[in-house]
MARVEX-795045 format. One record per residue (C-alpha): x, y, z; residue number from 1; residue in three letters. Coordinates in nm, 2 decimals, padded with zeros to 4 digits. Example, Ala and Ser with C-alpha at 12.3 -4.5 7.8 and 13.67 -1.06 7.14 Angstrom:
<sites>
SITE,01.23,-00.45,00.78,1,ALA
SITE,01.37,-00.11,00.71,2,SER
</sites>
This chain:
<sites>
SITE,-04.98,-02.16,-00.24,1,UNK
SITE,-05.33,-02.08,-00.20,2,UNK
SITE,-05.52,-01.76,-00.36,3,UNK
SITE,-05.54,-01.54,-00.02,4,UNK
SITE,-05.11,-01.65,00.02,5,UNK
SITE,-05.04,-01.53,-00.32,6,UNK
SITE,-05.22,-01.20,-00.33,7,UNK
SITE,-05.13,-01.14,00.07,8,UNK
SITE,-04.72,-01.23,-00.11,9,UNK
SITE,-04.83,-00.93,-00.43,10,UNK
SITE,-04.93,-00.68,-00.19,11,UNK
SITE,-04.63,-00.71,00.03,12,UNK
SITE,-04.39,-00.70,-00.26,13,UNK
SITE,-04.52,-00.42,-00.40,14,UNK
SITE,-04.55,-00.28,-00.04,15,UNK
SITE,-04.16,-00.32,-00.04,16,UNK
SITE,-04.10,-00.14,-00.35,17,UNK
SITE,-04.28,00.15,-00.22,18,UNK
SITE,-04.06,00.14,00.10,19,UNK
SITE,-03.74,00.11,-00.06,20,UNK
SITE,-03.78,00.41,-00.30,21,UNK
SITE,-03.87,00.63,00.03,22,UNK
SITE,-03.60,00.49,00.22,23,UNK
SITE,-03.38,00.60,-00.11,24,UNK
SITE,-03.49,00.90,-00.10,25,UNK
SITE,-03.52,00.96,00.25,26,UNK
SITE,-03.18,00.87,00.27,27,UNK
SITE,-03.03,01.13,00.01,28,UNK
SITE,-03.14,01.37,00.27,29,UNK
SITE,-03.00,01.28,00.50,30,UNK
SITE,-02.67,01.28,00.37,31,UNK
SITE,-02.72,01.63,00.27,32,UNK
SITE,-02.78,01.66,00.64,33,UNK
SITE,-02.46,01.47,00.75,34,UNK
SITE,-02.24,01.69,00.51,35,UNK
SITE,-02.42,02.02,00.63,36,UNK
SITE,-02.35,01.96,00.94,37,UNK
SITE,-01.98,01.84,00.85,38,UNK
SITE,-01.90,02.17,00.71,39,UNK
SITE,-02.09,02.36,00.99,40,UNK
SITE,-01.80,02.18,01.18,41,UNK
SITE,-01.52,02.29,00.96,42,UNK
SITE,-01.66,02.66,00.93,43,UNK
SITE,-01.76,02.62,00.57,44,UNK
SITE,-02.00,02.87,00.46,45,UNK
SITE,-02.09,02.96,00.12,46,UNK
SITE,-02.04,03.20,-00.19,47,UNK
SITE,-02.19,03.50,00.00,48,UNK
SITE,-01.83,03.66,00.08,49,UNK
SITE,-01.63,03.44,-00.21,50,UNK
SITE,-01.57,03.76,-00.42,51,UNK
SITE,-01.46,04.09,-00.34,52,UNK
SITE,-01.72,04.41,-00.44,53,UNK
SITE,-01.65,04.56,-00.82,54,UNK
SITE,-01.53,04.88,-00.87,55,UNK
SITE,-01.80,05.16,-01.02,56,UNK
SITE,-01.62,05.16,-01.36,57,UNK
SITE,-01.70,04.75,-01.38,58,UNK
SITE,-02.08,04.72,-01.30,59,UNK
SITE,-02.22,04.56,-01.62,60,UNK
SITE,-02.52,04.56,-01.75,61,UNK
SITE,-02.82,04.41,-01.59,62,UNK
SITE,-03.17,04.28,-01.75,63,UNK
SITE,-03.41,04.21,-01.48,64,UNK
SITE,-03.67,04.06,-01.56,65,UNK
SITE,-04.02,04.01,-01.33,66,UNK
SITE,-04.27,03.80,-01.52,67,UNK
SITE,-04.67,03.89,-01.38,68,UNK
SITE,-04.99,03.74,-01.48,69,UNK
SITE,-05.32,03.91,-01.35,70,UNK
SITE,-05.18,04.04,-01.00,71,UNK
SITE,-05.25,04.37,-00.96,72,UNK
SITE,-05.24,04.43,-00.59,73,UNK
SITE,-04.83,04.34,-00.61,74,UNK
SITE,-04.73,04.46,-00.92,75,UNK
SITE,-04.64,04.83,-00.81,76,UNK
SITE,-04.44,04.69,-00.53,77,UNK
SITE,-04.24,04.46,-00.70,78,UNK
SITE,-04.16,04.77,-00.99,79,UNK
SITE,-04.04,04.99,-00.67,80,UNK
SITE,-03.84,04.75,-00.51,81,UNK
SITE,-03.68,04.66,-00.82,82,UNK
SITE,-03.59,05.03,-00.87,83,UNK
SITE,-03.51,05.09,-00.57,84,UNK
SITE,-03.16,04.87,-00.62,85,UNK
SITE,-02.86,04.98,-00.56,86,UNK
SITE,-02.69,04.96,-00.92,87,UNK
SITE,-02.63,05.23,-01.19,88,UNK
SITE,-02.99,05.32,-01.36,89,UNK
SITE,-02.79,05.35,-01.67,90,UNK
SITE,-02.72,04.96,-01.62,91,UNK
SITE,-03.02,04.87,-01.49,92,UNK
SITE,-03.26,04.74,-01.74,93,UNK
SITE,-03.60,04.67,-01.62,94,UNK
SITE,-03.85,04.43,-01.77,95,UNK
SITE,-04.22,04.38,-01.65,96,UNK
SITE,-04.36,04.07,-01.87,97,UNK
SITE,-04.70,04.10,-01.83,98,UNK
SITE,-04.90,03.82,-02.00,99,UNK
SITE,-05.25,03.98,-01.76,100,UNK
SITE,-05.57,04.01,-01.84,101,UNK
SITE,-05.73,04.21,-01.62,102,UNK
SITE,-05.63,04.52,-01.44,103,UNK
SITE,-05.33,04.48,-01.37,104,UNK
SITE,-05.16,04.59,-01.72,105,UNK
SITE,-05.35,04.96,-01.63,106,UNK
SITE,-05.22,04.95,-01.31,107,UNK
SITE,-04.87,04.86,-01.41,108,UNK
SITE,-04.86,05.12,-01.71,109,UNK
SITE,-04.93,05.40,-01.46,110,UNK
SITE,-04.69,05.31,-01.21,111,UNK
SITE,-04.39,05.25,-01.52,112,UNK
SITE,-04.47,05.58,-01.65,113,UNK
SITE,-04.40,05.76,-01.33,114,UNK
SITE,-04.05,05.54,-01.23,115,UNK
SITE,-03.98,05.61,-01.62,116,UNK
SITE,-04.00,06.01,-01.54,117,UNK
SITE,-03.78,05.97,-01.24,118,UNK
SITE,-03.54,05.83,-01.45,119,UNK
SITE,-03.60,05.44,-01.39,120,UNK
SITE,-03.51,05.21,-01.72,121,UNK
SITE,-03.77,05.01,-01.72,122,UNK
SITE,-03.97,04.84,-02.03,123,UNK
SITE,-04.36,04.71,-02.01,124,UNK
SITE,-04.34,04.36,-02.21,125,UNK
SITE,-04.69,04.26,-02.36,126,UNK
SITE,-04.73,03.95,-02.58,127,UNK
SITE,-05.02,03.85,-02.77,128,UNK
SITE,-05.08,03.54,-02.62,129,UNK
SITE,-04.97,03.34,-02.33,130,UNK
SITE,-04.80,03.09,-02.53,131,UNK
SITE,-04.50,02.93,-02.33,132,UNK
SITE,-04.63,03.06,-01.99,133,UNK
SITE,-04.32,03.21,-01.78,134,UNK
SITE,-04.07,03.08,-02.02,135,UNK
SITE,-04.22,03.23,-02.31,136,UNK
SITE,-04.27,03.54,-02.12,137,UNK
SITE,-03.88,03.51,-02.03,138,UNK
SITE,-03.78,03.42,-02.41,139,UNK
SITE,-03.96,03.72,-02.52,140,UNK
SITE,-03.81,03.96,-02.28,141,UNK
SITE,-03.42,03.85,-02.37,142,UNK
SITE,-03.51,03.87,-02.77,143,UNK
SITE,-03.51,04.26,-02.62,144,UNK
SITE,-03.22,04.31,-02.45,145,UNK
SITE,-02.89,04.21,-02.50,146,UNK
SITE,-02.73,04.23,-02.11,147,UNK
SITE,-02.46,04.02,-02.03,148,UNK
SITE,-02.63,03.95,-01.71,149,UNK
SITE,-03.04,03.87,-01.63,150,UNK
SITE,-03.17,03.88,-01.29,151,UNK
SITE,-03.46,03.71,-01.21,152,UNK
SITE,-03.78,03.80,-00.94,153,UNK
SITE,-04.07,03.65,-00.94,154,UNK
SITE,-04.33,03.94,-00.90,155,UNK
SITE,-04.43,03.92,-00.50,156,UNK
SITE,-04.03,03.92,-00.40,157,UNK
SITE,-03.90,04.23,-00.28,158,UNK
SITE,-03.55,04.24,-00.26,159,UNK
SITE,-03.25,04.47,-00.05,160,UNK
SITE,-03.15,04.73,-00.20,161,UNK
SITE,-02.77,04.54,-00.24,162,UNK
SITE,-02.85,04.22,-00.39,163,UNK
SITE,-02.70,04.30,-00.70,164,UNK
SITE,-02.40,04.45,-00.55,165,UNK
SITE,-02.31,04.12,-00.33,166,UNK
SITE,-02.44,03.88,-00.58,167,UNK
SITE,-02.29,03.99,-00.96,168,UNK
SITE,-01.92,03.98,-00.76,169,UNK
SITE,-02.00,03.61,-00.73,170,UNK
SITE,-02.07,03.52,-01.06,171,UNK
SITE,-01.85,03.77,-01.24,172,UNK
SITE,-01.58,03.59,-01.05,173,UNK
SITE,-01.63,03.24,-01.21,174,UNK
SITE,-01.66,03.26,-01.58,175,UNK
SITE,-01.78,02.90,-01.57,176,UNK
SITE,-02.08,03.02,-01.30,177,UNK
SITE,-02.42,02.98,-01.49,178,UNK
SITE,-02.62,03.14,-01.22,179,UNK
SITE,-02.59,03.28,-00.88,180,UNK
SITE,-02.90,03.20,-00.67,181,UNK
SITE,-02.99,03.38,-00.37,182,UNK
SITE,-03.11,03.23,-00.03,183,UNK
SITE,-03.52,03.32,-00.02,184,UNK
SITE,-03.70,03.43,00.29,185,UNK
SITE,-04.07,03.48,00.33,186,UNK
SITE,-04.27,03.78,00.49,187,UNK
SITE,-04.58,03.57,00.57,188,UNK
SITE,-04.38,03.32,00.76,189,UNK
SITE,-04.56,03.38,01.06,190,UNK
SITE,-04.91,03.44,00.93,191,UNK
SITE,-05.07,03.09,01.03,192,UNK
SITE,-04.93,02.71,01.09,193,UNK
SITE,-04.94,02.67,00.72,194,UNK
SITE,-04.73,02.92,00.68,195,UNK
SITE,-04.48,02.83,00.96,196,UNK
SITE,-04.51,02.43,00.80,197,UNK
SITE,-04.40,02.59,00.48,198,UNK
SITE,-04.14,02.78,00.62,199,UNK
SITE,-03.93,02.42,00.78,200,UNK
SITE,-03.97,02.29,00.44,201,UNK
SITE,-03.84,02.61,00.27,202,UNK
SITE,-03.56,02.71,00.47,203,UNK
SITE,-03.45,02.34,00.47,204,UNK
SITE,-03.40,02.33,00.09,205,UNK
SITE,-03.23,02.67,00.10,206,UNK
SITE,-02.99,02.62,00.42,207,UNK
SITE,-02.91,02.23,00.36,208,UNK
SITE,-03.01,02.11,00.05,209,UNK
SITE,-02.89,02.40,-00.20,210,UNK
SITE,-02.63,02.53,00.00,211,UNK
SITE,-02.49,02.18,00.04,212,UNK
SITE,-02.55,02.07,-00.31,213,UNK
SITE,-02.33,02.38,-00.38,214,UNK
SITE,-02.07,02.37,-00.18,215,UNK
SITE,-02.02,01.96,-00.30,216,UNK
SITE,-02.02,02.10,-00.69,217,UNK
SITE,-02.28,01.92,-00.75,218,UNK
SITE,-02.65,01.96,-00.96,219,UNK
SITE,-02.87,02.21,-00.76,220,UNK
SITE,-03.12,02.38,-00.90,221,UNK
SITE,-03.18,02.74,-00.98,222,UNK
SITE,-03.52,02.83,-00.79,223,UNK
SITE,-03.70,03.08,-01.08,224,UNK
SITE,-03.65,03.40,-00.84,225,UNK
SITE,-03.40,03.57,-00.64,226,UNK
SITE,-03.14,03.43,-00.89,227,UNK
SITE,-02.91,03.62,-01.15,228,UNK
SITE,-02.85,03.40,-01.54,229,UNK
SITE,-02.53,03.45,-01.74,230,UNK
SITE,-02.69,03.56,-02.04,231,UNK
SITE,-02.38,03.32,-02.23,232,UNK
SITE,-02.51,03.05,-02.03,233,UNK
SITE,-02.90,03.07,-02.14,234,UNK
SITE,-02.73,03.10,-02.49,235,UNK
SITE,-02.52,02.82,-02.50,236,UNK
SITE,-02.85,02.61,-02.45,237,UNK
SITE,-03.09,02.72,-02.69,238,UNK
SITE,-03.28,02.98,-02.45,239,UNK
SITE,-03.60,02.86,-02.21,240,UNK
SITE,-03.77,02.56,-02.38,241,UNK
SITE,-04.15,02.61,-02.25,242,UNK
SITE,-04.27,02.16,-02.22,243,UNK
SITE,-04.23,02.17,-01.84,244,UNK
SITE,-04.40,02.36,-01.56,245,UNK
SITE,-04.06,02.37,-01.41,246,UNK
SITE,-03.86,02.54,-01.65,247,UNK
SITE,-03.64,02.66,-01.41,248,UNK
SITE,-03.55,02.32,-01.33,249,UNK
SITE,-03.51,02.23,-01.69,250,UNK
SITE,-03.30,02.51,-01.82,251,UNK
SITE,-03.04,02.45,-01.47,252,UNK
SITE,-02.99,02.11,-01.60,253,UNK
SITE,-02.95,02.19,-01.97,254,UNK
SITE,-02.68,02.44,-01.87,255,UNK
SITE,-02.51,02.17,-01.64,256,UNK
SITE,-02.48,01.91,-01.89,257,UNK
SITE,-02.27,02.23,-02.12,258,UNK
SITE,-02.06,02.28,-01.84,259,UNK
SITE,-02.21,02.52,-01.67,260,UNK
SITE,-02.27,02.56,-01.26,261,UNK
SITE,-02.46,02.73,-01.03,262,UNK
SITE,-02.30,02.93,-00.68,263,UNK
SITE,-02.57,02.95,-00.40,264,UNK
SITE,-02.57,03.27,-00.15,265,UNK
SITE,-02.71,03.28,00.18,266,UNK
SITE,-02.66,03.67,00.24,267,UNK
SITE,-02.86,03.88,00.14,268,UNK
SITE,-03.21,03.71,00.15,269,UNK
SITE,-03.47,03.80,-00.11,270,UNK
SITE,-03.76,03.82,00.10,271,UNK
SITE,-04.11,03.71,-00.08,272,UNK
SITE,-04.42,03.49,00.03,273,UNK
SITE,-04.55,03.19,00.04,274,UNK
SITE,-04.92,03.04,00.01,275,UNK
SITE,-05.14,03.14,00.28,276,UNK
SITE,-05.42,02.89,00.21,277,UNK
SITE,-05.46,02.49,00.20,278,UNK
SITE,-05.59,02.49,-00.14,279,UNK
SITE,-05.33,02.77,-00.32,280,UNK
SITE,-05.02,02.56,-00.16,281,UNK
SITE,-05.20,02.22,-00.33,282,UNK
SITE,-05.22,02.36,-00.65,283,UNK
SITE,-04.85,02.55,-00.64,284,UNK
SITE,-04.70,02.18,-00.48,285,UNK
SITE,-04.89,02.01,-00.76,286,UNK
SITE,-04.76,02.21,-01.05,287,UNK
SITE,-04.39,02.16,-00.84,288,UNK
SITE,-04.41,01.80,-00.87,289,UNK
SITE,-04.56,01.77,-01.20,290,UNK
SITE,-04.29,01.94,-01.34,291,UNK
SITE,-04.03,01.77,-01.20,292,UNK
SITE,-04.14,01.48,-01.35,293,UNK
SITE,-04.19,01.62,-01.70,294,UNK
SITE,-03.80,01.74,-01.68,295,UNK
SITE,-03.71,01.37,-01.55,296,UNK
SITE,-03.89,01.22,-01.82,297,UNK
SITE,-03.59,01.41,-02.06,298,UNK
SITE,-03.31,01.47,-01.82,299,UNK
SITE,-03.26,01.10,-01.66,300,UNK
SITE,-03.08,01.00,-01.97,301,UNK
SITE,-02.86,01.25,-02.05,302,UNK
SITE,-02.74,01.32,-01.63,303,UNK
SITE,-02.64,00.95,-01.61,304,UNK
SITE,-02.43,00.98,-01.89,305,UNK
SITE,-02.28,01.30,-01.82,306,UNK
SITE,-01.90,01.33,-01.76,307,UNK
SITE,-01.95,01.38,-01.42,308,UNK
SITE,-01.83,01.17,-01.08,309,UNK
SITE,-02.09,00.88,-01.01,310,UNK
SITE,-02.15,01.11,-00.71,311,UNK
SITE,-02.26,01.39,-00.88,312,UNK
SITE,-02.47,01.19,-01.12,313,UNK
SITE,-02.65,00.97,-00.87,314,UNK
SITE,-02.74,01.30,-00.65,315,UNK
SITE,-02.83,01.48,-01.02,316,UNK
SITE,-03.12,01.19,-01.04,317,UNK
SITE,-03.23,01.21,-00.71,318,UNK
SITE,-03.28,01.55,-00.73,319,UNK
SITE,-03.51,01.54,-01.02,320,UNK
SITE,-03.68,01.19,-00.90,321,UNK
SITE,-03.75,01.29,-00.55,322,UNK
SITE,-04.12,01.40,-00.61,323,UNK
SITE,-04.17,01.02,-00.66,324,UNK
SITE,-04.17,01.02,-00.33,325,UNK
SITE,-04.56,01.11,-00.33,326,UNK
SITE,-04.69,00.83,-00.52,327,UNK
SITE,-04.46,00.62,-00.36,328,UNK
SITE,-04.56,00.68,-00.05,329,UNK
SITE,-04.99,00.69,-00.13,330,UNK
SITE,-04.89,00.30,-00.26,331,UNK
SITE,-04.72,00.25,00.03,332,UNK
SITE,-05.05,00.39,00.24,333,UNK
SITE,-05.32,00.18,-00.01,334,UNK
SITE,-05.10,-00.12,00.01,335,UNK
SITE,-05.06,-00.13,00.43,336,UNK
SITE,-05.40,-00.12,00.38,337,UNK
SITE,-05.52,-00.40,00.15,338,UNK
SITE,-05.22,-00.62,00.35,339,UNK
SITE,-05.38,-00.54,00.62,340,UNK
SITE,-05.78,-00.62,00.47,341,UNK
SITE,-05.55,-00.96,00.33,342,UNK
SITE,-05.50,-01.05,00.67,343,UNK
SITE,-05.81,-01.06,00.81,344,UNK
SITE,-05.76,-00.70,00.99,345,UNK
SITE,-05.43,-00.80,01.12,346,UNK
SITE,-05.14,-00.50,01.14,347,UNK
SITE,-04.92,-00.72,01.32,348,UNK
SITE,-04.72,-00.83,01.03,349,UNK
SITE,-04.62,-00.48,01.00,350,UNK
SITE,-04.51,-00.32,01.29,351,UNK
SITE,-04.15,-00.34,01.21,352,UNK
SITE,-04.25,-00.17,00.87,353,UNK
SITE,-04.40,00.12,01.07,354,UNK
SITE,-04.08,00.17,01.25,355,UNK
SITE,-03.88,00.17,01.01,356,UNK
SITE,-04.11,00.44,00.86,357,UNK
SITE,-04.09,00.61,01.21,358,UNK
SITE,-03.73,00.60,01.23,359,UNK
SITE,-03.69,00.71,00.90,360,UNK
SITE,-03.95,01.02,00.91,361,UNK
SITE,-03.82,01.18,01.21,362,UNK
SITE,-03.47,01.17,01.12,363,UNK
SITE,-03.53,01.34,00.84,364,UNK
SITE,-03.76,01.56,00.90,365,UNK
SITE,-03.58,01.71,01.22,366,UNK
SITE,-03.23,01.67,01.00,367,UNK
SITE,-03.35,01.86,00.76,368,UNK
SITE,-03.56,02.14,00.99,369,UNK
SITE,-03.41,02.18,01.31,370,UNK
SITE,-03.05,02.32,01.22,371,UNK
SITE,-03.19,02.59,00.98,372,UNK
SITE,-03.48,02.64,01.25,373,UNK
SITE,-03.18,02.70,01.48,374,UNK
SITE,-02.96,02.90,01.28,375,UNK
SITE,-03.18,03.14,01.15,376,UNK
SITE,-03.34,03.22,01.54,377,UNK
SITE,-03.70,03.11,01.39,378,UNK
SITE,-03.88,03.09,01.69,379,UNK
SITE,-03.91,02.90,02.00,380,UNK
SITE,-03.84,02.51,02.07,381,UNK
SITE,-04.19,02.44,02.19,382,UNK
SITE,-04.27,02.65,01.90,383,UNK
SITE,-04.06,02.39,01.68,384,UNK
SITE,-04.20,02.11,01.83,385,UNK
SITE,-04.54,02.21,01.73,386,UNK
SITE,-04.50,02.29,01.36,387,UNK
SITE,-04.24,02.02,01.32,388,UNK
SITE,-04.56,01.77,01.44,389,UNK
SITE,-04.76,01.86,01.13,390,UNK
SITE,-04.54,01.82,00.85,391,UNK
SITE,-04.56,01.41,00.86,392,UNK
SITE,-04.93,01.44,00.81,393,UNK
SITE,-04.92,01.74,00.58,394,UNK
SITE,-04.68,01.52,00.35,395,UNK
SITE,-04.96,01.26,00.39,396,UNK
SITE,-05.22,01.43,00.26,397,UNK
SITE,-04.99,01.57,-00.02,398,UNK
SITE,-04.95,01.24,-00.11,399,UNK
SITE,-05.27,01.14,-00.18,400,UNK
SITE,-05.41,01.43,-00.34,401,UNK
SITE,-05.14,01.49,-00.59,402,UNK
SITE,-05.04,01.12,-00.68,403,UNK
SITE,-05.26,01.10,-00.91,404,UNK
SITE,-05.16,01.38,-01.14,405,UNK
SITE,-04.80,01.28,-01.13,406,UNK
SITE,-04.91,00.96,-01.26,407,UNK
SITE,-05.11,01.10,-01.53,408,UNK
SITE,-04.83,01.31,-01.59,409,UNK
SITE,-04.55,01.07,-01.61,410,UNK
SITE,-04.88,00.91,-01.86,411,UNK
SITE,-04.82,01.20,-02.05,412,UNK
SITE,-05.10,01.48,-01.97,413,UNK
SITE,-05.02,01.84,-02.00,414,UNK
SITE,-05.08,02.04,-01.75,415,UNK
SITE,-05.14,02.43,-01.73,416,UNK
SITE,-04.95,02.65,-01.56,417,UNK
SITE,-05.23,02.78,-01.27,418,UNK
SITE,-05.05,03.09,-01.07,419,UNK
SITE,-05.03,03.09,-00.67,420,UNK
SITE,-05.27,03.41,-00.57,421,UNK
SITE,-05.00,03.68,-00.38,422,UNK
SITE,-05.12,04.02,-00.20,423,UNK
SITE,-04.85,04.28,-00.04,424,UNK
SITE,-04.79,04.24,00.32,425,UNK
</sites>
């Protein structure tokens, strides 16, 4: 075999790998679709009616926490809306865990001192230092409080006034229920095509991926906001452990592998944004994916070994592996490339690769988008068509800036947590 053969046969090879781990994952999508669409057949919903409301007397106590760090222009909103809920003030325990450093700790103080006065529980939670990021900010707030319940909102969410009256029924009804997470909808959606890009990818995980996920029993992860904890559950675990920038992620699986699960509610929807800017969605995607793989460097282990159905623990793996999708496919871009250098400019040798890809891509990508597009009267079909067109692209360039800092991750790098800039609509 001569030199040019054997590095033309490298490339392709680990060309191939590169393939095969999308198609993987492309492929556990797409089953999510097929069994989404299965029990929109069968008239399978979710948990959002799977318990009847509690009587007056049996409202328990509620810790709800709403971690900040140097927002001031949403902090008042988020203390309103949060006493604004429809739930006995005398069982509503309030938590603002401020870790700021600028204005925003004046700002908040005023605004508690006033909801305080009008009868409002709610507690201002300063630390001395940032250590831990949310999770320490989290940890901190529970050694406080000793609520059987903690609901979570992240500090731009505003929520309906009966969250907690639709969504404690739920996981008051299964003592095994860890968490009950709430479907999220955005109140920029419509601000710009970024927005509208985000909002396919968001309302696909929601509607098919953690409502499917749920209704199978199997891992699914609890989202950091618009959720409500079991405080038992946390317990059982050890509390928040602080290593990953997902420890949301981390503290779901923890609880999963004691025996724990989640319940996923589509009604109501905790309404909250989204980034509005190329660069802030970068940085917020980045920290997502870097985090993921700092919980799979721990979790892998443990899920295949868990006393689950092979199932569960395959789709348990994929769901914290699928960020490898990113590097995987800037090798697959870098590699077309030097194949394609190898062969003296020639892409002929790969058309039936780019089909594949093609095939692949558009399945699931309009799998995924299209039926919660549909379902949830988004917008228009041309309107579809249009935003649907950028995503391929947008993944692209997600790709290749962030595969690089998932490698040095997975190399072991820390990364700090950097917070996605949020003003009130």
């Amino acid at each position: 075999m001569t030199a040019q053969g054997l590095l033309v046969g490298l490339i392709d090879f680990a060309l191939t790998l590169c393939v095969l781990g999308m198609v993987a994952i492309g492929a556990s999508f797409l089953l999510l679709v097929g069994r989404f669409l299965y029990d929109q057949l069968r008239g399978i919903g979710d948990g959002s009616k799977a318990a009847p409301p509690l009587a007056e007397a049996d409202l328990p106590h509620v810790v709800l926490q709403i971690p900040v760090f140097n927002e001031p222009r949403v902090v008042e909103g988020a203390l309103r809306a949060a006493c604004a809920l429809d739930w006995p003030k005398d069982r509503l325990h309030i938590q603002l865990l401020d870790d700021s450093t600028d204005e925003t700790t004046e700002r908040a103080a005023e605004i508690i001192a006033e909801l305080r006065a009008a009868g409002s529980d709610v507690t201002h939670v300063r630390r001395e230092d940032r250590s831990g990021f949310k999770a320490g900010a989290c940890a901190a707030g529970l050694a406080l409080d000793n609520s059987p319940f903690v609901a979570m909102l992240d500090v731009d969410f505003r929520p309906p006034a009966d969250w907690l009256r639709r969504a404690i029924p739920v996981i008051v009804a299964d003592p095994k229920a860890g968490f009950v997470q709430a479907r999220c909808e955005f109140a920029n959606y419509r601000k710009n095509w970024l927005t509208r890009v985000q909002g396919l990818i968001l309302d696909a995980h929601f509607m098919i991926e953690q409502r499917t996920r749920a209704n199978l029993g199997w891992l699914f992860q609890f989202n950091g906001t618009g959720g409500i904890w079991r405080r038992a559950a946390i317990d059982s675990v050890g509390g928040w452990q602080d290593y990953s920038l997902t420890e949301d992620l981390d503290l779901t699986i923890r609880t999963a592998l004691a025996g724990w699960h989640g319940r996923f509610i589509s009604e109501p929807a905790i309404p909250g944004q989204m980034p509005e800017g190329m660069r802030d969605w970068r940085r917020q995607q980045r920290r997502w994916s870097n985090g993921f793989i700092q919980v799979a460097q721990r979790t892998i282990g443990p899920l295949w070994n868990a006393p689950w159905s092979l199932a569960n623990r395959i789709s348990s793996i994929s769901l914290v592996l699928h960020q490898v999708f990113f590097p995987l496919c800037a090798g697959a871009i870098i590699f077309i490339i030097l194949g394609i250098l190898a062969r003296g400019l020639s892409a002929s040798a790969y058309v039936p690769l780019f089909a594949l890809i093609f095939v692949m891509a558009t399945s699931v990508v309009i799998g995924m988008t299209l039926p919660p597009y549909l379902a949830l009267k988004r917008g228009s079909v041309w309107r579809y068509i249009a935003t649907m067109a950028m995503l391929p692209p947008l993944f692209i360039y997600l790709a290749v800036a962030n595969a690089p800092k998932i490698i040095q991750t997975a190399r072991g790098r820390q990364e700090h947590f950097k917070r996605t800039p949020k003003k009130e609509h």
